[in-house]
C-alpha positions in Angstrom: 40.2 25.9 -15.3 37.0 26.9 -16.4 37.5 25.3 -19.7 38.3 21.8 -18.1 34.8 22.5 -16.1 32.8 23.1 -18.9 34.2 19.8 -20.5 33.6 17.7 -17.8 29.8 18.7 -17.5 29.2 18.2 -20.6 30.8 14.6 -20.9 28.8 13.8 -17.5 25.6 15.5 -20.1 26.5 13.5 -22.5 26.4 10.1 -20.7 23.5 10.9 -18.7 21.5 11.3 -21.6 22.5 8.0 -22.8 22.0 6.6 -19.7 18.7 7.5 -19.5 18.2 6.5 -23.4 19.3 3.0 -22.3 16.8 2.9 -20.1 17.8 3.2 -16.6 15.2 6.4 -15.3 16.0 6.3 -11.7 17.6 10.1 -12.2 19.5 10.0 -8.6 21.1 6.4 -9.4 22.5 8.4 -12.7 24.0 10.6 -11.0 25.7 8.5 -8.5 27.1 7.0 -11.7 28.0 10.2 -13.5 29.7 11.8 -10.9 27.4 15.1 -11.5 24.8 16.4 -9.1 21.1 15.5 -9.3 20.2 18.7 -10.0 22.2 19.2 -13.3 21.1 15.8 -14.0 17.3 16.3 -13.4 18.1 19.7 -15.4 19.9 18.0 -18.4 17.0 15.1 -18.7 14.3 17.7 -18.6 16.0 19.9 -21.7 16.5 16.5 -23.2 13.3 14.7 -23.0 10.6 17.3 -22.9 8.1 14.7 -23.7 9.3 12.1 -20.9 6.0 11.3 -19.3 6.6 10.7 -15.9 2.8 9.3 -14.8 3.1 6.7 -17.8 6.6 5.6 -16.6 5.6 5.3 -13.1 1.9 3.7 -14.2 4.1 0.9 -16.3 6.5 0.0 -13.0 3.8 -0.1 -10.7 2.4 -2.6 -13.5 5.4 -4.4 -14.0 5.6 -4.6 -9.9 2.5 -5.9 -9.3 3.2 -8.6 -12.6 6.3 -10.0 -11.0 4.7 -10.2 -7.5 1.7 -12.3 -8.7 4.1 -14.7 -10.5 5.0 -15.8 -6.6 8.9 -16.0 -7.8 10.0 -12.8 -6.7 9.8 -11.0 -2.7 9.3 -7.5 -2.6 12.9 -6.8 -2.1 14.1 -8.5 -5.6 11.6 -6.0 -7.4 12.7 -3.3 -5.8 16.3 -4.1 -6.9 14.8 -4.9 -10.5 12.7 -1.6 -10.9 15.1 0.7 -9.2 12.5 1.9 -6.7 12.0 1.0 -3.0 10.6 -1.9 -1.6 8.7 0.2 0.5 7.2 1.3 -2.6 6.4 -1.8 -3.9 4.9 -3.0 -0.6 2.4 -0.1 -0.9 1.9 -1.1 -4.7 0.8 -4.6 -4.1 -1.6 -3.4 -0.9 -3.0 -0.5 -3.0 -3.8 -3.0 -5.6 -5.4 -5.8 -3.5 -3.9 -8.1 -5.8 -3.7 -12.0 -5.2 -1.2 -12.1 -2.7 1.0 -14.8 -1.3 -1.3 -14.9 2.1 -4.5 -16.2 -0.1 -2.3 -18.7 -1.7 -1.0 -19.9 1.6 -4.8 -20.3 2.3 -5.2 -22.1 -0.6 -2.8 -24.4 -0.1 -3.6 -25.6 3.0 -7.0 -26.4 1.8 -6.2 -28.3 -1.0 -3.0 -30.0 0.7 -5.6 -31.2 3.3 -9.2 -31.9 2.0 -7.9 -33.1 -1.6 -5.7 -35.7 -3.9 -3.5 -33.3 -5.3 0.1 -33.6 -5.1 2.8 -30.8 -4.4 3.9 -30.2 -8.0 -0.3 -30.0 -8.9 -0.6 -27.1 -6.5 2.4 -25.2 -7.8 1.2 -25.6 -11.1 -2.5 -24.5 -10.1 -1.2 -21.6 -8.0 1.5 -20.5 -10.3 4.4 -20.4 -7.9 7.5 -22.7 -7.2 7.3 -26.4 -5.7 9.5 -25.3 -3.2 7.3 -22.8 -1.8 4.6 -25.4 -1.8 6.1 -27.5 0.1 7.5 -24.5 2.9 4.1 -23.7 3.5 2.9 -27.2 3.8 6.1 -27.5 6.8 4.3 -24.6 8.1 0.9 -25.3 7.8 1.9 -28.8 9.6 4.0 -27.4 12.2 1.3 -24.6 13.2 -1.2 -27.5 13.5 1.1 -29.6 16.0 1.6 -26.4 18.0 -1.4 -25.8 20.4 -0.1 -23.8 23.5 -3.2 -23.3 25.1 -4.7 -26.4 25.2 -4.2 -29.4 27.8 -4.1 -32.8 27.6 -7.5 -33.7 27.5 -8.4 -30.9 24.5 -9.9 -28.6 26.9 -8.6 -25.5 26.4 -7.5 -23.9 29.5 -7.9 -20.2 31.4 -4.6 -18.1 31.4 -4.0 -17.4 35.3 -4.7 -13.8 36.4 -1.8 -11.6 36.5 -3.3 -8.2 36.8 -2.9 -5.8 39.8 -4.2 -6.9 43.6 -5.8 -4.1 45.8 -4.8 -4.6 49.5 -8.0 -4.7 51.5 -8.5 -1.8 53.6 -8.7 -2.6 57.7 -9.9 0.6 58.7 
């Protein structure tokens, strides 16, 4: 029984190892796939890869993160999926880094879709991101413009009515 133990580990070893040689590093998402627990596989890697630099491999996804996210093609959720890390993670990632974000460009867009000659394909192209997404923040951009719920007829923007607490006068 033992025997057939021993032989197991070491064919879930043995394909961890290559696993991890093949370049997937997310050590709990090996072990889902081995079968073996994440501390034998931590363990195995560690014996393995004494070298494995752990600060450079996270350094190079955060990299590769905040690359992908500044193309415009990808939401945080897709490079998540791609890196094998959390999109949670790669939210924090792309706020730590301050890096030209989605919300600028949306600024940007607006500007030049209404004070300039350039067409929707000229803006993707300037911006670095897809026609399509062009063109959904122009929709927005046009519909938030229509949309004015505080202001009457005449432009004049109105007072909300007061809807805070009365006091009951005192008669005594």
């Amino acid at each position: 029984m033992k025997t057939a133990k021993k032989m197991l580990l070491a064919q879930q070893r043995a394909q961890a190892i290559e696993m991890f040689g093949n370049g997937i590093t997310n050590k709990h998402q090996i072990a889902r796939q081995t079968g073996a627990s994440r501390a034998n596989v931590m363990y195995w890697l560690k014996v393995a890869f004494p070298n494995h630099n752990k600060k450079r491999e996270k350094k190079q996804l955060h990299e590769k993160a905040l690359s992908l996210h500044n193309s415009g093609r990808y939401t945080g959720t897709a490079i998540a999926l791609m890196l094998g890390v959390k999109e949670r993670t790669v939210t924090r990632w792309v706020r730590e880094a301050g890096s030209y974000s989605m919300t600028k460009k949306r600024a940007i867009i607006e500007r030049l879709h209404t004070g300039s000659k350039f067409d929707i394909q000229e803006i993707a192209d300037l911006l670095g991101c897809a026609k399509y997404t062009v063109q959904r923040y122009i929709k927005d951009f046009e519909a938030k413009k229509t949309y004015q719920p505080h202001i009457n007829s005449t432009g004049i923007k109105e007072k909300q009515p007061f809807r805070g607490l009365r006091l009951k006068k005192n008669n005594g």
